[in-house]
Each structure stands twice: as structure tokens, then as C-alpha cells.
VMD Tcl script that draws the C-alpha trace (Angstrom):
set ca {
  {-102.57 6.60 -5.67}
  {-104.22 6.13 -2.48}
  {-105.29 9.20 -0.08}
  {-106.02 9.41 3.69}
  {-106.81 12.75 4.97}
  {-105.60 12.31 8.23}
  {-106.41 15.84 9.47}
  {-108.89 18.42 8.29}
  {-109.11 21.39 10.24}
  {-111.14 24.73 9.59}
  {-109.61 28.11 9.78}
  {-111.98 31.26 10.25}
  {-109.60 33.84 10.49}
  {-107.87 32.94 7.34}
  {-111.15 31.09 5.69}
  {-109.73 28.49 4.53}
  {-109.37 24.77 5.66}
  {-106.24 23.07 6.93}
  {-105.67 19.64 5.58}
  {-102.64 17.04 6.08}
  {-103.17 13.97 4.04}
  {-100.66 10.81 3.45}
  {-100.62 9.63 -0.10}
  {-99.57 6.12 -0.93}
  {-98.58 5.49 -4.50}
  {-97.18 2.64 -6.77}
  {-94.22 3.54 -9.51}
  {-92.39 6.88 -9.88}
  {-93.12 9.94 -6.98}
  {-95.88 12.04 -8.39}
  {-95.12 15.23 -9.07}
  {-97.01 18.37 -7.32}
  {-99.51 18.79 -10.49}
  {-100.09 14.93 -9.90}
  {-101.07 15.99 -6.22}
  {-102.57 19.12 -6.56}
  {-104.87 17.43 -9.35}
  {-105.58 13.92 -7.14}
  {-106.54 16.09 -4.29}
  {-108.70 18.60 -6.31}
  {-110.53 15.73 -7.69}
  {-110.79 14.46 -4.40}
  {-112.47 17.11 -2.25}
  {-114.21 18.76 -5.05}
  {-112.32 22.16 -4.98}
  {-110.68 24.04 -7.93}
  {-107.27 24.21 -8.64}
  {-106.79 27.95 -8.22}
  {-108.00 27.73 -4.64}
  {-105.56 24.78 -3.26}
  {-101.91 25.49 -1.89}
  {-99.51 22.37 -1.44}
  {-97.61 23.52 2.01}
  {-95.40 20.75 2.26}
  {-94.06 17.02 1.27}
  {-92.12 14.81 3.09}
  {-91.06 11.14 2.19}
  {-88.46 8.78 3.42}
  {-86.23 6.61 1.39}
  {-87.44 3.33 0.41}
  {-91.05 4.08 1.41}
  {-93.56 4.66 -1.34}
  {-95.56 6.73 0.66}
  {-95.76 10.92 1.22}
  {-97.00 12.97 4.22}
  {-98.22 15.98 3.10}
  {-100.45 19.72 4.52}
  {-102.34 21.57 1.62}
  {-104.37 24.84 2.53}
  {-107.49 25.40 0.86}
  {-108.81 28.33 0.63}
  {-112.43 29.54 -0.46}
  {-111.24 31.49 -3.83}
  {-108.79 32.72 -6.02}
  {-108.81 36.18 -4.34}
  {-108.33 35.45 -0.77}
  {-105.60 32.66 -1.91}
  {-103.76 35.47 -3.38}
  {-104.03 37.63 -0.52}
  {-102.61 35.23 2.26}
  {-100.56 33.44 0.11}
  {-96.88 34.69 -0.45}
  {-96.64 34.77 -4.58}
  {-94.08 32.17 -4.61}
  {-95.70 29.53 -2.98}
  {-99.09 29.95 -4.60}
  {-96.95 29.72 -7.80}
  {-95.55 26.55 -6.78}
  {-96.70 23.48 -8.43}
  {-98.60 25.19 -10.80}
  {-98.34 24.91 -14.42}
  {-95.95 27.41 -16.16}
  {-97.06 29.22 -19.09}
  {-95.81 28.20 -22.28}
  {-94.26 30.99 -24.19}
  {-95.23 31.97 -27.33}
  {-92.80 31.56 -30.70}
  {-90.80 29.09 -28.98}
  {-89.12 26.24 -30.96}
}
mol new
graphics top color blue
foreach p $ca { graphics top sphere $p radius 0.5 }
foreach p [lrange $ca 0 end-1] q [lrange $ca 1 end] { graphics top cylinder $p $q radius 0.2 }
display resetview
């Protein structure tokens, strides 16, 4: 997988940073823990503090357009995030006693 941050802006109000990337890959589309973790890795952040706004590919094209917020921890994530988008691409838990 091959990144290209294409634009990184900062947001004061909201303290966190903007970014929209395009992510060129090889094989089967990654899935949003693929991302999420790629992008972590990346730009040094944590998991917990990264929000994947959108993806967009065409057909054919091995290649994603994408805008993940960033935000400067857990707590303020939570509070300008709605719940089901900060949820989104996360791991779920496993449950317990299941076969």
C-alpha cells in the first residue's frame, strides 16, 4: 500500500487536523482496520484518536481517495464525534462464552 497525503489541514476550533490522503494498493481493497492501522503507523498517532470520514474508489482502479480527522485524544474525539462514526472501522469486541 502506497500513501500520498494530498491535503493536511489544521483545525483550531475543533483541534484536530484535517487530512485527505489517496491510497494505492495491490490485491484485494483493504479494509478500514487495514487503513486506519497504515495511516496510524504512518503519522505516528494512536488509533483511538483517528476517524476515517470517507472512501471513495472507482471500478477497475486500484486506488482510494480518502479524508480522516485526527484529533488530539480520545476525549475530544468522543466529544465531536457522533458515536457511530467513531465506532466505525473499529474492532468489535468479541463476546465472551461464544462458540
Amino acid at each position: 500500500m502506497d500513501f500520498e497525503i494530498t491535503n493536511d489541514k489544521r483545525n483550531e476550533l475543533l483541534s484536530r487536523r484535517e487530512v485527505q490522503f489517496t491510497l494505492k494498493y495491490d490485491g484485494a481493497t483493504p479494509s478500514r482496520m487495514q487503513i486506519i492501522g497504515k495511516l496510524c503507523a504512518l503519522l505516528n498517532i494512536k488509533e483511538d484518536q483517528i476517524t476515517l470520514d470517507s472512501l471513495s474508489s472507482s471500478f477497475g482502479k486500484t486506488e482510494i481517495n480518502g479524508a480522516a480527522r485526527i484529533y488530539e485524544s480520545k476525549e475530544i474525539r468522543n466529544k465531536t464525534e457522533r458515536p457511530h462514526l467513531a465506532a466505525r472501522g473499529m474492532p468489535k469486541p468479541k463476546e465472551e462464552g461464544a462458540a
